[in-house]
C-alpha positions as CSV (number, residue, x, y, z in Angstrom):
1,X,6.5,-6.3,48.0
2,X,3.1,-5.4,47.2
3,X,3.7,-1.4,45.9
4,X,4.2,-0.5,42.6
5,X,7.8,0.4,42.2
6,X,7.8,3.0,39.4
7,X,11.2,3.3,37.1
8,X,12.5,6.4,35.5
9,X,10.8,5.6,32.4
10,X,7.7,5.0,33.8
11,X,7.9,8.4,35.7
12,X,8.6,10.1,32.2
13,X,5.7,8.2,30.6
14,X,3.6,9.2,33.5
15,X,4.8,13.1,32.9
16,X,4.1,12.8,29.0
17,X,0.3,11.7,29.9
18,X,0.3,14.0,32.3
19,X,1.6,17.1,30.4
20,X,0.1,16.4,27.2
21,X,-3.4,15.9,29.0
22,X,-2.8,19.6,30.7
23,X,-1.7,21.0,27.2
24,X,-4.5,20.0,25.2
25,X,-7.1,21.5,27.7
26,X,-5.5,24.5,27.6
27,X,-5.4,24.2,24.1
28,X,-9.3,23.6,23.7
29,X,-9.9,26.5,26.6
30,X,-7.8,29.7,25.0
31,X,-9.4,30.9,21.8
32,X,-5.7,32.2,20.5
33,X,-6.0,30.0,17.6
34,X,-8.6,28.9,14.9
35,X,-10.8,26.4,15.8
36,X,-10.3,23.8,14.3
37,X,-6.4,23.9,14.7
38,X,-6.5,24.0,18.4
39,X,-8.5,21.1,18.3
40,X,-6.6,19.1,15.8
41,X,-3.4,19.8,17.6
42,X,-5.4,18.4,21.0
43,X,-6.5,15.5,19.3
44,X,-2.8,15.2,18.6
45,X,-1.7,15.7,22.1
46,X,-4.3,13.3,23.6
47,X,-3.1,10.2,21.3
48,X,0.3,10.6,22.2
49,X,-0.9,10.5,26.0
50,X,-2.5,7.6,24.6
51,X,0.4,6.0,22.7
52,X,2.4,7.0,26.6
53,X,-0.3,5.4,28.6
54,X,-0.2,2.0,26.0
55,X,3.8,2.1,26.5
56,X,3.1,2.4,30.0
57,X,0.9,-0.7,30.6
58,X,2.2,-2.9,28.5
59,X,5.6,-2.4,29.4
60,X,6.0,-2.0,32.8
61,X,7.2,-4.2,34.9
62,X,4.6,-4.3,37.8
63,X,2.3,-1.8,36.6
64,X,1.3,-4.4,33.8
65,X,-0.1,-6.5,36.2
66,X,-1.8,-4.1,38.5
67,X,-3.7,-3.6,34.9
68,X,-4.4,-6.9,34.3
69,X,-5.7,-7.0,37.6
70,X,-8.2,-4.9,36.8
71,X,-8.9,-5.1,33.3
72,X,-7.4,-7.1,30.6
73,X,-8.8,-4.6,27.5
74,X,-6.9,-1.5,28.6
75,X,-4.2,-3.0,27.8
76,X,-5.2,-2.4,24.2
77,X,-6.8,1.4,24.3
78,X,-3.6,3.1,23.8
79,X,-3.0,1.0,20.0
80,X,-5.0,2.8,17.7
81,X,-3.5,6.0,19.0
82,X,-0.9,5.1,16.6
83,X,-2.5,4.9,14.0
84,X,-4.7,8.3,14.6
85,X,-1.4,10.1,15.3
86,X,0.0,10.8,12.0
87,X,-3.1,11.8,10.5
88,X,-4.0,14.1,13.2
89,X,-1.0,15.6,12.7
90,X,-1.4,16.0,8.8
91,X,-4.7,17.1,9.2
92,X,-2.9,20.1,11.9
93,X,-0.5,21.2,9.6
94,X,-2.7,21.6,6.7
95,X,-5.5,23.6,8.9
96,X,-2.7,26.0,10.2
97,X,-0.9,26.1,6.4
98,X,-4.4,26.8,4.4
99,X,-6.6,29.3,5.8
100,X,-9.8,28.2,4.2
101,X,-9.9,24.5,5.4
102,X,-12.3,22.3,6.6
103,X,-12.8,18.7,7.2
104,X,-14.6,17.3,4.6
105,X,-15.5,13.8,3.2
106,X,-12.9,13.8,1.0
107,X,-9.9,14.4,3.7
108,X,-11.3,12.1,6.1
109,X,-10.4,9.2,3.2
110,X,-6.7,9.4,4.9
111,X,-8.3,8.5,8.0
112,X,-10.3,5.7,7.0
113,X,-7.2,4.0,4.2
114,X,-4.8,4.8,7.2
115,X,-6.9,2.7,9.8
């Protein structure tokens, strides 16, 4: 058999890269919300596509290889999504919490002592 025979899980991993991809554009696109929260929250939405699309290729049964096949290193992409996605989401909550905030030097020391 030479097709890639897709699971249920792979289908739903598929649909989270898919959705949250779709989601995040629309986020960046509207200008409902502030700026900087809309694009926090994206960034958000985009590393857990990440974290779906890592699950997906380095879990799968035949998809793996088809991966492989092509590339070796994308394998990997999807791993520092994990570590982005809890301080993307601190960094969301405290822009839609505190009206007045901003990236600075200062708050990007979590992202740095959390990579």
């Amino acid at each position: 058999m030479s097709n890639v025979v897709f699971n249920l899980n792979d289908i739903t991993l598929v649909m989270t890269i898919v959705l949250s991809i779709l989601f995040s554009l629309m986020l960046i696109s509207s200008h409902r919300m502030n700026d900087i929260s809309a694009y926090l929250l994206a960034a958000f939405l985009i590393s857990h596509a990440f974290i779906a699309f890592h699950e997906l290729t380095f879990y799968g049964e035949q998809f793996r290889f088809e991966v492989l096949e092509f590339t070796p290193n994308l394998l990997f992409v999807g791993s520092l999504a994990y570590c982005l996605d809890a301080v993307l989401l601190y960094f969301y909550i405290k822009s839609s919490v505190f009206s007045d905030f901003k990236l600075s030097k200062k708050q990007l020391v979590h992202l740095y002592n959390y990579l």
